[in-house]
N, C-alpha and C positions, 0 to 999 in steps of 0.2 A: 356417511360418505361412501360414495362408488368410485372406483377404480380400477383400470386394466391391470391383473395380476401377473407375477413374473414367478420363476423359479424360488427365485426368495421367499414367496410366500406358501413352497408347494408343502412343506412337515406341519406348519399350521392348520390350510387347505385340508388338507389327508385326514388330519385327526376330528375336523367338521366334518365330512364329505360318509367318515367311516361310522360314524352313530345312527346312521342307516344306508350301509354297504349296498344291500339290492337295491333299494330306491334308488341309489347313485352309481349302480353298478358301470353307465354310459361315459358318465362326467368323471371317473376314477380310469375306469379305460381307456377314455381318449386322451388325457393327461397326463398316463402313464406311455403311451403308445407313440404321443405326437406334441407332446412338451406345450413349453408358451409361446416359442416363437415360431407356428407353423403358420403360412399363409393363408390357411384355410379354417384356423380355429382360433378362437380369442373369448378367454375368461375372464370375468371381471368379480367383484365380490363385494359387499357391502358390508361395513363395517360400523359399528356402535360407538360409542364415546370411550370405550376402552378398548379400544382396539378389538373386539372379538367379532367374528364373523357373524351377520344378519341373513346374508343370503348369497350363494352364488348361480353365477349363471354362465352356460358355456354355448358358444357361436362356434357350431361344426360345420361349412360350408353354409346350407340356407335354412340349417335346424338350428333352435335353441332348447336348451333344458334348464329348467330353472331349478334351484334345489333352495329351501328354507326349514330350518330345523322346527323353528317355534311358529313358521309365517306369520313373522312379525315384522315386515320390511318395506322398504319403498317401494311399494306397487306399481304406480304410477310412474315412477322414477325409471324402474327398470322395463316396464314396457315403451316408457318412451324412447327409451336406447334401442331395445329390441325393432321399434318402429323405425327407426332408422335405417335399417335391414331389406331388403325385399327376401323376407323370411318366408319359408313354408311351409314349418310347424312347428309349434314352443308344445313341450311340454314338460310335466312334471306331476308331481300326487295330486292326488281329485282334489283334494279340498283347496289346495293354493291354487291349482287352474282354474276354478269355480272363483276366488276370487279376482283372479287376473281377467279375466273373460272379459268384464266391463272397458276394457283398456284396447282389446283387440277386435273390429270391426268384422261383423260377420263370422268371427271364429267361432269353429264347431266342437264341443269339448267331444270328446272320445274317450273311454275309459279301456284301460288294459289290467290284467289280473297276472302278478308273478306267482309263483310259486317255490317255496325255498324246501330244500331237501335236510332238515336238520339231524338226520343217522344215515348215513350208508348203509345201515342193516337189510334197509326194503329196496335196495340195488340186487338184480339179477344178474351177476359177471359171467 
């Protein structure tokens, strides 16, 4: 099941979103920043038969990011929402964009590289 998420779901949300923090460093940001009921943003989430989070995805003006821990969720389902959209770029990890690809006409995957800093020791202050 998909559904538009509310505050109600945000300690749930947070403890998904947090089992990979940089991956979702955007979707924790802007949720943190500009809540559920901004004009400009709408997240929705997919859920399993027990209630636990399959996959979310968040509508920041004309971007979406999608985020799935296991990528095991409604593909289809969610790009066709996305499709709804005159969106300008979804993204998310290589290998779930690679499978959404199919879903989005002429999209061009593009690959980004983070970098996480796990000691301050190799900081220059």
């Amino acid at each position: 099941m998909i559904r538009k998420l509310t505050q109600k779901d945000n300690k749930k949300l947070m403890r998904y979103v947090l089992k990979e923090p940089e991956i979702n460093l955007f979707i924790i940001g802007d949720i943190e920043n500009y809540g559920y009921e901004s004009d400009f943003q709408t997240i929705w989430g997919e859920f399993d038969s027990n209630n636990n989070f399959k996959a979310v995805f968040v509508k920041f003006y004309s971007f979406f990011i999608v985020y799935s821990a296991e990528n095991n969720f409604a593909q289809e389902e969610v790009a066709a929402i996305i499709c709804e959209y005159n969106y300008e770029a979804v993204s998310g990890k290589l290998e779930l964009m690679e499978d959404l690809k199919p879903y989005f006409k002429n999209a061009e995957i593009n690959s980004d590289y983070f970098a996480k800093l796990d000691s301050p020791k190799y900081l220059k202050l």
